[in-house]
C-alpha positions in Angstrom: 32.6 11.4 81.7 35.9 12.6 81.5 37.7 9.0 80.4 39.1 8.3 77.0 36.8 6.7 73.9 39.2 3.2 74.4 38.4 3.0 77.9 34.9 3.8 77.7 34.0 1.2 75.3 36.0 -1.6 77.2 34.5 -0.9 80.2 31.3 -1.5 78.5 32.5 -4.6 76.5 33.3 -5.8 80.3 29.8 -5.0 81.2 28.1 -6.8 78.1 30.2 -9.7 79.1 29.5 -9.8 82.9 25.7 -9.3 82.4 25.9 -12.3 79.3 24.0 -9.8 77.3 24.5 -6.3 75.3 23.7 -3.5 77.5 24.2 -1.4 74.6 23.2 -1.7 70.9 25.4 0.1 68.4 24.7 1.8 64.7 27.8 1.8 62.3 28.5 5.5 61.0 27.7 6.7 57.5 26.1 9.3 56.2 23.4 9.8 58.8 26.5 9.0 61.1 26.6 5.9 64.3 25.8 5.8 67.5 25.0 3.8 70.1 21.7 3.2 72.7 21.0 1.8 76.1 19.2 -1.8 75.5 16.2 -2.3 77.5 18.5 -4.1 80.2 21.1 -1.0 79.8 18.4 1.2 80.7 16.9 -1.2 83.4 20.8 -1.2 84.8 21.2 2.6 84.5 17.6 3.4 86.9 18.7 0.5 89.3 22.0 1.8 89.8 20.8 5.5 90.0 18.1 4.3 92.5 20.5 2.8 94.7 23.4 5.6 94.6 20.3 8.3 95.5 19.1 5.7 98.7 23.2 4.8 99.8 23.7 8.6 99.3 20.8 9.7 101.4 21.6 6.9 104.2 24.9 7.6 104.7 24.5 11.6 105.0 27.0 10.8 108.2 29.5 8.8 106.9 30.0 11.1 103.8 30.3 13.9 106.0 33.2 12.1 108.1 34.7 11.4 104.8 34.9 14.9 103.4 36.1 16.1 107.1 39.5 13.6 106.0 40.0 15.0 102.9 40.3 18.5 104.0 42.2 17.5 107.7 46.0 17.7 107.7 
């Protein structure tokens, strides 16, 4: 994703604690080494928010457009 470890796991810690429960479950390291998972909300969260990016990305096919046009005006 292109953000440090730190950040990354804060910004989850801040999701665990906004949704009241773990959206992630984590395995300490060791000789098979760690890890983590989505939890059954984290993956419920993931599919929502993937939903709603693909409908607010194809309903706004206008609006996008107006906002790449700024980016590349003088």
């Amino acid at each position: 994703m292109g953000i440090p470890y730190k950040r990354a796991w804060l910004l989850l810690d801040a999701l665990n604690q906004a949704f009241g429960r773990p959206l992630i479950q984590t395995a300490s390291g060791g000789k098979g080494g760690g890890g983590a998972t989505l939890t059954p909300l984290g993956l419920q969260l993931v599919i929502c928010y993937a939903a709603l990016e693909e409908r607010l990305n194809a309903d706004s096919t206008a609006e996008l457009e107006a906002l790449r046009g700024l980016a590349t005006s003088p």
